[in-house]
C-alpha distance (Angstrom), angle and dihedral (degrees) to the residues before:
residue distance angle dihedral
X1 . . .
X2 3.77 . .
X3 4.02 90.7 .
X4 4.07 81.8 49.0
X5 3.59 92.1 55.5
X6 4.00 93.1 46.4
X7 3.66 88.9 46.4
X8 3.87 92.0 59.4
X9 3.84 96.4 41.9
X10 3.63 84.4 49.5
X11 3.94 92.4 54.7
X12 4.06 87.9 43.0
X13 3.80 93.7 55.0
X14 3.97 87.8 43.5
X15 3.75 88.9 54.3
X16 3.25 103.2 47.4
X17 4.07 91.8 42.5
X18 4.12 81.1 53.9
X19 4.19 89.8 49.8
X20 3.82 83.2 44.2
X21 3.64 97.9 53.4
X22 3.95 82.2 44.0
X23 3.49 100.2 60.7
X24 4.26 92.6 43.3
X25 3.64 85.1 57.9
X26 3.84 94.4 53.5
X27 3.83 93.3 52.7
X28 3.90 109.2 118.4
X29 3.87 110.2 -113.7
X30 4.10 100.3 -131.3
X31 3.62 131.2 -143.5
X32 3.58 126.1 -125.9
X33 3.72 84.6 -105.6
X34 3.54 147.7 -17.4
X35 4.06 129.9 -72.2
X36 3.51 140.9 -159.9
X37 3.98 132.9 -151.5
X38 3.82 118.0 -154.6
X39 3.63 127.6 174.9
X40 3.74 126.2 -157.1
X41 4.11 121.2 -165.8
X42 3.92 108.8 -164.4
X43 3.70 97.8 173.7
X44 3.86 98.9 108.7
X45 3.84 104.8 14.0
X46 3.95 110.4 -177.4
X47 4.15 119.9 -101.6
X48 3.54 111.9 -79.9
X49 3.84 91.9 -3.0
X50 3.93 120.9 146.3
X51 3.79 130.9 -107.3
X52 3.86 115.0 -90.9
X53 4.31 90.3 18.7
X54 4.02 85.1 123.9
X55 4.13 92.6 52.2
X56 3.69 107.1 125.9
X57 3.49 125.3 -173.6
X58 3.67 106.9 -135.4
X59 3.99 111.5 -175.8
X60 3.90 142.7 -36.2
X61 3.40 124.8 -138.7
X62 4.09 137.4 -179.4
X63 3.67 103.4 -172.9
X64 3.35 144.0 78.2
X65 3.94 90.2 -131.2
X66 3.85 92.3 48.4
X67 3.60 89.0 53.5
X68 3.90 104.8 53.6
X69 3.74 78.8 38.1
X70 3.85 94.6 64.8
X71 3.89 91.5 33.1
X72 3.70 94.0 55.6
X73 4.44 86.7 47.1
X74 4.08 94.4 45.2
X75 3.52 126.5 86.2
X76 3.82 110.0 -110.3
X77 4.60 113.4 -106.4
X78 3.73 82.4 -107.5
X79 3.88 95.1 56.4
X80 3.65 90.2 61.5
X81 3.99 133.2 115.5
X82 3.71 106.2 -106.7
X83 4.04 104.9 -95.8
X84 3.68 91.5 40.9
X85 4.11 117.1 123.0
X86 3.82 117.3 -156.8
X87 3.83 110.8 -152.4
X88 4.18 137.6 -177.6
X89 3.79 107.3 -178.6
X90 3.83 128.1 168.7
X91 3.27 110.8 -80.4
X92 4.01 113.6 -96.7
X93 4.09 84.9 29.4
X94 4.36 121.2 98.9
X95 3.45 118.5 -147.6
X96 3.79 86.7 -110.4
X97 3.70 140.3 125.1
X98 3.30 86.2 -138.3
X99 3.78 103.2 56.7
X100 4.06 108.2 107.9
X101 3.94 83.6 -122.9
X102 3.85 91.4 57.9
X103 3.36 109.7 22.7
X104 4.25 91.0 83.1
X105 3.85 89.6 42.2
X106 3.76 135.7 64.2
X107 4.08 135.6 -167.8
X108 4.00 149.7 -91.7
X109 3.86 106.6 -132.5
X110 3.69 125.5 -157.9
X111 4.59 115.3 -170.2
X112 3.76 117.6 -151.3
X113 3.46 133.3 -173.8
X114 3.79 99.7 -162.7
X115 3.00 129.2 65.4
X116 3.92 93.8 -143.1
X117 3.31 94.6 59.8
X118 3.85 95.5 50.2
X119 3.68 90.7 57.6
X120 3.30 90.8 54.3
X121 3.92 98.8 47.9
X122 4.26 81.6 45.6
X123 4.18 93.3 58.6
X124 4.22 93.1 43.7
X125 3.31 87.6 50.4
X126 3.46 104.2 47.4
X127 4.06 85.5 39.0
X128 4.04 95.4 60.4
X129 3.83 92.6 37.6
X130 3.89 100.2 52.9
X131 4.56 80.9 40.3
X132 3.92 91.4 48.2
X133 3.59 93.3 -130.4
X134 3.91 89.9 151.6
X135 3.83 99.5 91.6
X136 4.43 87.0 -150.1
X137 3.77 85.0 59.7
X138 3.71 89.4 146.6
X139 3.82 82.4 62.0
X140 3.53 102.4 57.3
X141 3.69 121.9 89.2
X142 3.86 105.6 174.2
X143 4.01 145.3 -77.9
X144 3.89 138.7 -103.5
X145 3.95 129.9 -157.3
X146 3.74 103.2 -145.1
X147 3.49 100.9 -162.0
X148 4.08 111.8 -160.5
X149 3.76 140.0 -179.1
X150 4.47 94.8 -99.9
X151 3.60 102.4 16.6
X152 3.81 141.5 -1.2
X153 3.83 134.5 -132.3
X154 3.49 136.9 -138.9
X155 3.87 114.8 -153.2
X156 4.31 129.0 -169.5
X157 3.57 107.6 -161.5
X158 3.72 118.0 -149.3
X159 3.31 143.5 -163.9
X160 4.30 109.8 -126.2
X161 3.04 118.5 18.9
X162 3.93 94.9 -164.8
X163 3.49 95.0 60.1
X164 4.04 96.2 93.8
X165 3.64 100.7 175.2
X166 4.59 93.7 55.8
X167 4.16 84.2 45.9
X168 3.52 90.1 52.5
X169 3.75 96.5 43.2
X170 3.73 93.0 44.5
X171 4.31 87.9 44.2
X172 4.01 89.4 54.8
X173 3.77 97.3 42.8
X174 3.69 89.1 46.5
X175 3.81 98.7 43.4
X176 4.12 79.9 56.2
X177 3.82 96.4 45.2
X178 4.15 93.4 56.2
X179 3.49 91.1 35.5
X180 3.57 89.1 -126.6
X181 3.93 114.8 171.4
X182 4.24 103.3 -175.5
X183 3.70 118.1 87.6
X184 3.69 112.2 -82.9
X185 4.29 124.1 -144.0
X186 3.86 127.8 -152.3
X187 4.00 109.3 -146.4
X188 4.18 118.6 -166.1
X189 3.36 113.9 -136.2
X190 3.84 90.2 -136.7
X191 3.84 86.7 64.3
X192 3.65 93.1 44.1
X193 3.79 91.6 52.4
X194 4.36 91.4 47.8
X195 3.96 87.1 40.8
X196 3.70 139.2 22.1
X197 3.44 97.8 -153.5
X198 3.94 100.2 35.0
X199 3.69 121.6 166.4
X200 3.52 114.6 -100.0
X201 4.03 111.5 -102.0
X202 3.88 96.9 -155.1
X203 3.99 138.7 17.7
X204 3.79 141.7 176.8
């Protein structure tokens, strides 16, 4: 009787190690902080209306779980309608010029011609931002696939774009992240706004 008895504690305390281990499992992994996906379709803009009118904020997420979620649900950057722009920003940031986080900063732009390859650059990217593996993560503000009718563009928002020593650390590291060979240019948005065709300030 008495072995009986142990027996069935023995099977409780196994069970409810099992459920345990169960519920540990289930816990959400978290992100160093939360992130936002917006997507912007210029292709027919309304008469007269302003830049960035047809920015919608699609979802935010702050796990790892919500992210591969969303990923796996979203059409891919190289899916898109020509015109379209694909963005994941911090959240509480807009892809915007405007936007006090952006509007002292500028961005490192990558051009494909495949699609393939664009999709590719999209997920590393959004990989080593959501893991922090840029060590001026305080600089970073987001990225946006600009998809277009003869090639595409991959953009890295950041933060200031005085600050040449954090763009050049974040151009190198992200150069090596995308694996991307070609030379790479850092335009401020300052310059952009004074010029359309401004110089680029930095490159890698």
């Amino acid at each position: 009787m008495a072995s009986e008895v142990a027996m069935a504690a023995n099977t409780d305390v196994a069970a409810v190690a099992a459920e345990e281990e169960t519920v540990t499992t289930k816990v959400p992994h978290k992100l160093e902080r939360k992130w936002t996906f917006w997507f912007d379709n210029q292709s027919k803009p309304k008469q007269g209306a302003a830049w960035g009118t047809s920015l919608r904020k699609l979802y935010t997420f702050e796990t790892v779980e919500e992210f591969w979620c969303l990923y796996d649900q979203i059409l891919k950057p190289g899916k898109l309608p020509p015109s379209a722009d694909f963005h994941l920003f911090k959240a509480g940031i807009e892809p915007k010029w405007e936007d006090p986080e952006c509007a002292s900063g500028g961005k490192w732009s990558v051009v494909s011609t495949r699609k393939a390859n664009l999709d590719t650059m999209w997920l590393e990217t959004l990989m080593a931002l959501i893991g922090e593996q840029f060590d001026e993560v305080d600089e970073i503000c987001g990225v946006v696939a600009s998809v277009r009718q003869r090639q595409d563009k991959l953009s890295l928002w950041t933060k200031t774009a005085a600050n040449e020593a954090a763009q050049m650390g974040i151009g190198r590291k992200w150069k090596e992240i995308i694996d991307f060979t070609d030379k790479m240019t850092y335009n401020a948005h300052d310059d952009a706004r004074r010029e359309r065709s401004a110089k680029a300030r930095y490159s890698v």
